[in-house]
N, C-alpha and C positions, 0 to 999 in steps of 0.2 A: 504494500500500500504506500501512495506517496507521500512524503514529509508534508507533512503542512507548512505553509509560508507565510511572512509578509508579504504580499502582493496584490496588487490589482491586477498588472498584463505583467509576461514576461518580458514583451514587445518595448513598455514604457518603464518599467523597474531602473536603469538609471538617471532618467529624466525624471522621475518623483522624487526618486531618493536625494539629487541633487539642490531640489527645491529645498531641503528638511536642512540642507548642509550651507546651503546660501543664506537661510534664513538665522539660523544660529553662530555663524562667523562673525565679525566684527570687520574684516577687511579682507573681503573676497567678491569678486564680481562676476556674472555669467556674462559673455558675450554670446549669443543664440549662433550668430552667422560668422562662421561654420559651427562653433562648438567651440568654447575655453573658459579658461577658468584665468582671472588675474587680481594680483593688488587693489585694493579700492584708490588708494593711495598712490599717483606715481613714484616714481624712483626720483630724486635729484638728477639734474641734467649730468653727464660724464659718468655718474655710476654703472657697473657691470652689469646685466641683467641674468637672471639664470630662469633655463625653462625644463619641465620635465613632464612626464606624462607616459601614459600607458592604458593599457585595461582597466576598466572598473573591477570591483572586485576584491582589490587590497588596501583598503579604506583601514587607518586613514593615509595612506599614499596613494595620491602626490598632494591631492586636495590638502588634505591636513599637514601640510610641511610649506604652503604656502604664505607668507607673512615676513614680517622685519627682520632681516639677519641668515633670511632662508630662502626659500623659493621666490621670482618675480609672477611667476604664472604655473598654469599647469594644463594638460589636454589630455580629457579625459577620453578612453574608447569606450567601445558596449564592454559587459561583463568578459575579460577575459580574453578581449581584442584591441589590438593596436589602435592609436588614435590617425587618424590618415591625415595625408601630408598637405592640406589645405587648411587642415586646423591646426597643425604645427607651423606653416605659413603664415598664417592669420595671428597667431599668437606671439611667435617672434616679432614679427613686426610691431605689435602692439606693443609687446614691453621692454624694444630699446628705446635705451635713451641719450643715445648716442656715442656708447660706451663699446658697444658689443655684446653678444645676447652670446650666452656660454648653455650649449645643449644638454643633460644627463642625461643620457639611455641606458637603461639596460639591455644588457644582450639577448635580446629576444630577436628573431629574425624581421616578425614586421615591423618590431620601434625603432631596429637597425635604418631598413630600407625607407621606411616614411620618415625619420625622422631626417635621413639624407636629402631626399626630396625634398622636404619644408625646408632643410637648410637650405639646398640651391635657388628654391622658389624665391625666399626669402632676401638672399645674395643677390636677385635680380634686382629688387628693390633699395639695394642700397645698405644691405643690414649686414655686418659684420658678425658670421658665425663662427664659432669652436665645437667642440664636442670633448666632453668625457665619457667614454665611455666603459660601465661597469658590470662585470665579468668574475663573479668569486663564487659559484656556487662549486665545488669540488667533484660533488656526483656528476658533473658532466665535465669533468675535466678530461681532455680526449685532444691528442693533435689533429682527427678529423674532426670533419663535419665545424660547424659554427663552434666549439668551446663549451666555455663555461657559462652556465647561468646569467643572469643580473638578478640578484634576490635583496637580500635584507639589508646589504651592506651600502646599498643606494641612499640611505638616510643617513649615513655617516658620511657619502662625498658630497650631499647638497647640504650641509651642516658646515660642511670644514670652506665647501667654496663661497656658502651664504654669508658666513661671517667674514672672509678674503672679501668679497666685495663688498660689503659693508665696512670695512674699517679702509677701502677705498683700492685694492689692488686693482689693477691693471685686467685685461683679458687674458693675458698669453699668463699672466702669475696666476690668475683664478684657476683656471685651464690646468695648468701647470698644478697645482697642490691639490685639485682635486682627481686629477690621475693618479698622482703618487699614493693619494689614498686607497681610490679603487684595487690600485696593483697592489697595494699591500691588505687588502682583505679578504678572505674563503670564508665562506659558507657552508653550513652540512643542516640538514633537515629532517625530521621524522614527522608522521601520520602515525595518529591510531585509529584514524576513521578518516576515511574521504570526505570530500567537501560537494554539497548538490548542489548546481546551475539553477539559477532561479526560473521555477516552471517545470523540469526536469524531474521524472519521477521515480529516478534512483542516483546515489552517488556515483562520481567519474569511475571508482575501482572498488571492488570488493576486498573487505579482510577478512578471513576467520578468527573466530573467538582466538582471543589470546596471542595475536598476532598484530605486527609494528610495519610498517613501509619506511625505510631508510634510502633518503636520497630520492625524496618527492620534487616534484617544484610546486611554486607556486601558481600555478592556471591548471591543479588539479591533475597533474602529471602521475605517473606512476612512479614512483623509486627503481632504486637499482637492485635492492634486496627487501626478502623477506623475510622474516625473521620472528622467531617467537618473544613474546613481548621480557622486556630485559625488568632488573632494579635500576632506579633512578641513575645510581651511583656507574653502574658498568653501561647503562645506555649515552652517560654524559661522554664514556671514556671513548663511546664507538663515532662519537659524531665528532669529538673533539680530535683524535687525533688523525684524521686523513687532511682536518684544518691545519694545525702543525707542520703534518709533513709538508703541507703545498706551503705552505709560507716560509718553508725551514725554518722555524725559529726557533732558537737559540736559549740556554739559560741566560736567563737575565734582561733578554730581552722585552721590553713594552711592548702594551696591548691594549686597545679598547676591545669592552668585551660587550657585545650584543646577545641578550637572549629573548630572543623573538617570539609571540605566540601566532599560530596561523588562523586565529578569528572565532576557533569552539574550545579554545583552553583557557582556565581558570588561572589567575591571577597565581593561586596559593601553587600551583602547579608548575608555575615559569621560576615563581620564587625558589622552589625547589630545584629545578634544575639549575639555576644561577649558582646555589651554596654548590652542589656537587662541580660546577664547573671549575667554582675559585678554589676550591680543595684542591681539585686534581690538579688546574694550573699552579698551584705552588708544588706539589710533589713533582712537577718538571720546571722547577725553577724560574716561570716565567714569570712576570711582574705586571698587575694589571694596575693600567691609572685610572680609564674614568671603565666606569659599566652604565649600562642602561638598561632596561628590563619593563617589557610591557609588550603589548599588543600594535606593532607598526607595520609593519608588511605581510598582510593579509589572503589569505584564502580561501573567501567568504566563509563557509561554517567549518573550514577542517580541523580537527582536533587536531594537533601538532605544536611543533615549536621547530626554529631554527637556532642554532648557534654562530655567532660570527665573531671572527678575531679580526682586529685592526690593528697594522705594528702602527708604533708613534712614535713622533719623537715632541721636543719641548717646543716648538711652533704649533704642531697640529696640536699638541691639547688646549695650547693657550685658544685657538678657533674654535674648539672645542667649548671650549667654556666661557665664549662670550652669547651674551644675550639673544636670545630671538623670542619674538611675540608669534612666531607658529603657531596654531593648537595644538598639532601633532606633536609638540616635542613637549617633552616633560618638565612642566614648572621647576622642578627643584630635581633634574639629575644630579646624580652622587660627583661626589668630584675623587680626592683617594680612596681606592676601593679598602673599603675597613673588613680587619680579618674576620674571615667567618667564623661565628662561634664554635667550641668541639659541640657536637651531639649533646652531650652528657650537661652541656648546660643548659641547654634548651631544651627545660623538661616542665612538663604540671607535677607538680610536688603537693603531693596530701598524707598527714600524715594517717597511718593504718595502724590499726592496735594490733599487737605481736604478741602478747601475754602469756607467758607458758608456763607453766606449772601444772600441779594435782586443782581440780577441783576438789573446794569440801563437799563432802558427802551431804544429799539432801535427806533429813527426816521421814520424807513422803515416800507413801509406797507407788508402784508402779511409776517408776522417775527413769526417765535418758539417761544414759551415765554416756563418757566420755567416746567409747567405742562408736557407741550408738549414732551422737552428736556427728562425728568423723565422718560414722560413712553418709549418713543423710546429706549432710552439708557440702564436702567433696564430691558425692557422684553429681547434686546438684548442679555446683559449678563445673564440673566438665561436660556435663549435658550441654549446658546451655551454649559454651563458647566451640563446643563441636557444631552444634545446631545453629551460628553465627549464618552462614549462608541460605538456609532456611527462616528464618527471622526475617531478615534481610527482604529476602523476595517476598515474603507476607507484606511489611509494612512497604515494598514500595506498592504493592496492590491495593494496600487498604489506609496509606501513610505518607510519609514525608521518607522514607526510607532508609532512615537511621538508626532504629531502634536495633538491629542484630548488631551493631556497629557497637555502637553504646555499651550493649550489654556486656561485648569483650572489652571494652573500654577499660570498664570498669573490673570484671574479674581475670583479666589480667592480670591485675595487682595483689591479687589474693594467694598468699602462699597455702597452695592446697594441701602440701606435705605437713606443715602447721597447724592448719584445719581437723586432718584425723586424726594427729596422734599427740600432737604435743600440746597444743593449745587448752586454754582453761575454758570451760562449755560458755560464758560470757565472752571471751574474746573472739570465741568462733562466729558467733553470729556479731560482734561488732567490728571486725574485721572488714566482714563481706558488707556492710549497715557503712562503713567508712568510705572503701571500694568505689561503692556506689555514689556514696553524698561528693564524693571528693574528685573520682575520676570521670564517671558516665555523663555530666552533664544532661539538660535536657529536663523535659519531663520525666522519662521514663528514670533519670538516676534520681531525681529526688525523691518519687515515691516509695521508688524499691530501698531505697535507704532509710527511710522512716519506717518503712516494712519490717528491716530485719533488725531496726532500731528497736521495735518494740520487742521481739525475740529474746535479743541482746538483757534489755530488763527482767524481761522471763525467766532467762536462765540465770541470774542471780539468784532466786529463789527457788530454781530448780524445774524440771522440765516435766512435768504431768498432763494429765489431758486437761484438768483443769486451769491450770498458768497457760498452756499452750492454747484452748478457749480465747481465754484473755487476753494474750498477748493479739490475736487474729481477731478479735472483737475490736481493739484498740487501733488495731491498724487498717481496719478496716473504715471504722468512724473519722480515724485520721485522714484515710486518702481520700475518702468521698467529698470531707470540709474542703480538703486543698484543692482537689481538682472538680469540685461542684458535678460529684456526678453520682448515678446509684445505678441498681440492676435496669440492665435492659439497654445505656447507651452504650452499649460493644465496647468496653473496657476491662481492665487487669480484674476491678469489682465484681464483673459479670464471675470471677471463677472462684472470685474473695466469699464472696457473700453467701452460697450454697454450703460452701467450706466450714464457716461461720458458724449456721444452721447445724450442722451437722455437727460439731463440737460441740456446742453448747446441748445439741440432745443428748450426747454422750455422756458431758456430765450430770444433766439430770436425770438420766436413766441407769449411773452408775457403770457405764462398762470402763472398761477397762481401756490401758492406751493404746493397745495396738487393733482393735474393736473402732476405736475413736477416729486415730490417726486413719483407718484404711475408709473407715465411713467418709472422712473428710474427702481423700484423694477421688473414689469416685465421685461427690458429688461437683468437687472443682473440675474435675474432669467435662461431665456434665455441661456444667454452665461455661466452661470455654468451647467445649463442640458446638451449645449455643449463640455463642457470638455470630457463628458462619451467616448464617441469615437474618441477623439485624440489620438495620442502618443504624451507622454512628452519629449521635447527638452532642458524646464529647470526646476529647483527647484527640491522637494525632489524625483518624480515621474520621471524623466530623465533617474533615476539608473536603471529603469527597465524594459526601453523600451516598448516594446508592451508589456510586460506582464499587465500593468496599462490599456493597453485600455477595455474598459466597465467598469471603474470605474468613476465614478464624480469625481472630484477633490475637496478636502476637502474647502482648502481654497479660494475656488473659493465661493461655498456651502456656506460658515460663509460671504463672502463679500456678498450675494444674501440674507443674511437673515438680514445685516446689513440694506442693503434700505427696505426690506420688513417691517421690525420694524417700521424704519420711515414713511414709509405711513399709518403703522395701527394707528399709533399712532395721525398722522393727522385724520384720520376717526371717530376716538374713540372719540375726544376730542374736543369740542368747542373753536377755537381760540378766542386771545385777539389780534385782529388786533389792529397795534399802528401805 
């Protein structure tokens, strides 16, 4: 079935979308006849002019690079097509200003040839052209055929020449430092999901689960490899170093480092690959001065990123670091790249109760003792963080699709080997009661840590069906105040409350714990198979109405395996009645 889109026509998608981009710029102009994009603002008479352009598509380049210190214009084509050589015509002319109009292409074959053409068209008229031209992507590094790419590294030569002509260079110097840049940057790319043509009713290439495309381009290309999907750390190493070798660079050598997203990757996602990248560039000695990190050369929705190295020296950062009122460039780029933290410091730190000793012995008959507590509590949490990918796909069916995530978030942190054997029957359930408050975040950690909070009380005074009543009476009143909800709107309570029911008959009918304990399990059981065909009224399952009903509800699910545990664990195990 196909994606659903923004759109009205595919036909007119970058004529609308252009509208949205001229209306929220501050100094950007459409010229309809042929097609471009320029300055609101002329340039000073004798200043440089710079033009670029290309495909729609990798927004925000070029549009968003135009402005003070950067771009003089730009010539946009349809999605993923060269802009033709009357609108490069039209546009150079337009914004010399009697300086010389200085061209960026990337190495694409039709921005090569059109942009040739607008230059000579242009040269008829009287207009002084150059060209830089930029060429670093490595996966197409080949002495045949056309080369190397023009991808990401285009934003660092209209950055280095924007500011050259801004602080008043010459053509033939603009010219001149914005090739040296070019020549000195490569490129390397990954996909983990193609990107779709707008209108188009499947992506440019297929991946199988669990599988990367290394050495994409940018217009939806296929890579050079396939590849099963790597860790952050050894995927930074496979794109980083074919950069390296083409640049040969050297310990000790400078670098601007670029890490690029291709338009469906998350912010938190590039940040990650940036730390793995400056790790690994210091275990090869190289020295990085400025970085930048964000989403600027684009491939409409493809999940991906690129990496790019730029060698430097103390000219290009000083151009580096002076001002432009772009949008596309980032207000507050880093200037020295500051060391990345180890791991080990960038942690959520909560602390867990660890408590080990003998419990005293409780008075009461029919009581948990220590064994008991162990295995109930241990098989519990490895249930659940086995059944992490199960959760998971419940709540993204019925949820926000976090809660299996959560839930190993939090028992993660739970030493389970401390749980069965060493632990005091209070720290075992405030352990897990911590876990949760401290690491799980979310709704689902505070409830279940108020949950097993009240446990944790319980078995201070020891574990009977009666305190255990109690403590599920308590947490149950609890969670329903906090999260304003009762039986029936497809919640953790739906498997609480039958649970409840059924302890409390136990104590007043006198059975005994493991009579109690296993009445409980079935009837939590019960009332979470009930959830399947509710609709939710609260928690994370609310948001989607009937779409959730024939799902179970996760944390209904995990409270039904909580008593489940606890009656195996009577079953399995010989009490020490005391």
């Amino acid at each position: 079935m196909p994606q659903p889109q923004f759109l009205n026509s595919a036909k007119t998608f970058v004529a609308d979308a252009l509208r949205g981009a001229l209306t929220s710029a501050d100094d950007l102009v459409w010229h309809s006849e042929p097609g471009y994009l320029t300055r609101g603002k002329p340039l000073p008479p004798g200043q440089v002019a710079l033009l670029s352009g290309g495909g729609s598509g990798h927004e925000p380049l070029h549009a968003g690079f135009v402005g003070a210190g950067m771009l003089t214009g730009a010539c946009p084509g349809l999605v993923f097509t060269s802009p033709n050589a009357l609108q490069i015509a039209a546009a150079t002319r337009a914004v010399d200003a009697g300086a010389g109009v200085v061209h960026i292409v990337k190495n694409y074959t039709g921005d090569v040839l059109n942009f040739r053409i607008g230059s000579n068209l242009a040269a008829e008229s009287g207009v002084t052209v150059s060209q830089v031209l930029v060429a670093d992507d490595v996966a197409t590094e080949s002495d045949e055929g056309p080369g190397r790419r023009g991808t990401a590294a285009v934003i660092a030569v209209e950055k280095i020449c924007g500011a050259a002509a801004e602080r008043g260079d010459d053509l033939a110097t603009v010219t001149m430092l914005g090739q040296r840049v070019a020549d000195n940057a490569r490129t390397m790319a990954v996909a983990l999901r193609a990107c779709t043509l707008p209108g188009a009713s499947s992506p440019s290439f297929d991946l199988a689960d669990h599988e990367i495309e290394i050495g994409i381009g940018i217009h939806g290309e296929r890579g050079v490899d396939r590849i099963a999907a790597l860790p952050a750390n050894e995927l930074v190493r496979r794109l980083a170093d074919p950069v390296i070798a083409s640049l040969s660079l050297d310990a000790d050598e400078e670098v601007f480092v670029i890490v690029n997203g291709l338009g469906g990757t998350h912010p938190l996602q590039l940040q990650l690959l940036f730390a793995e990248l400056v790790d690994y560039l210091a275990t090869r000695s190289i020295v990085v001065r400025r970085t930048i990190v964000g989403s600027f050369v684009t491939a409409l929705n493809m999940e991906g990123a690129s990496v790019t190295l730029v060698r430097c020296d103390e000219e290009i950062v000083q151009l580096w670091d002076a001002p432009t009122a772009a949008p596309g460039w980032p207000n507050a780029p880093s200037t020295e790249a500051a060391q990345v933290p180890a791991s080990s410091d960038v942690v959520f730190r909560a602390p867990i109760a660890a408590d080990r000793g003998d419990s005293e012995a409780s008075t009461e008959p029919d009581c948990l003792d220590r064994a008991a507590v162990g295995s109930w509590l241990g098989n519990f949490v490895e249930k659940v963080v086995a059944a992490e990918p199960e959760l998971t796909d419940l709540d993204r069916q019925a949820g926000d699709g976090d809660f299996g995530t959560n839930m190993v978030a939090a028992l993660d942190h739970v030493d389970i080997s401390g749980v069965r054997d060493t632990f005091t029957l209070p720290t075992a359930f405030r352990t897990i009661s911590d876990a949760y408050l401290g690491h799980a975040g979310g709704t689902s950690g505070a409830l279940f840590g108020i949950w097993f909070r009240e446990f944790y009380r319980a078995a201070e005074k020891g574990l009977t069906v009666a305190t255990i009543a109690a403590a599920a009476r308590q947490g149950l009143d609890t969670i329903a105040e906090l999260g304003n909800a009762r039986t029936g709107d497809k919640t953790m309570i739906d498997a609480i409350a039958p649970a409840v029911d059924a302890l409390e008959h136990a104590v007043a009918d006198g059975s005994d714990l493991a009579a109690g304990l296993s009445a409980a399990a079935d009837a939590a059981g019960r009332g979470a198979r009930s959830t399947t065909d509710l609709v939710a009224k609260r928690g994370r399952a609310s948001y989607v109405g009937a779409a959730a009903r024939g799902v179970i509800d996760p944390g209904a699910l995990v409270i039904s395996w909580f008593f489940a545990e606890a009656a195996a664990a009577v079953d399995r195990l010989d009490l020490r009645l005391t």
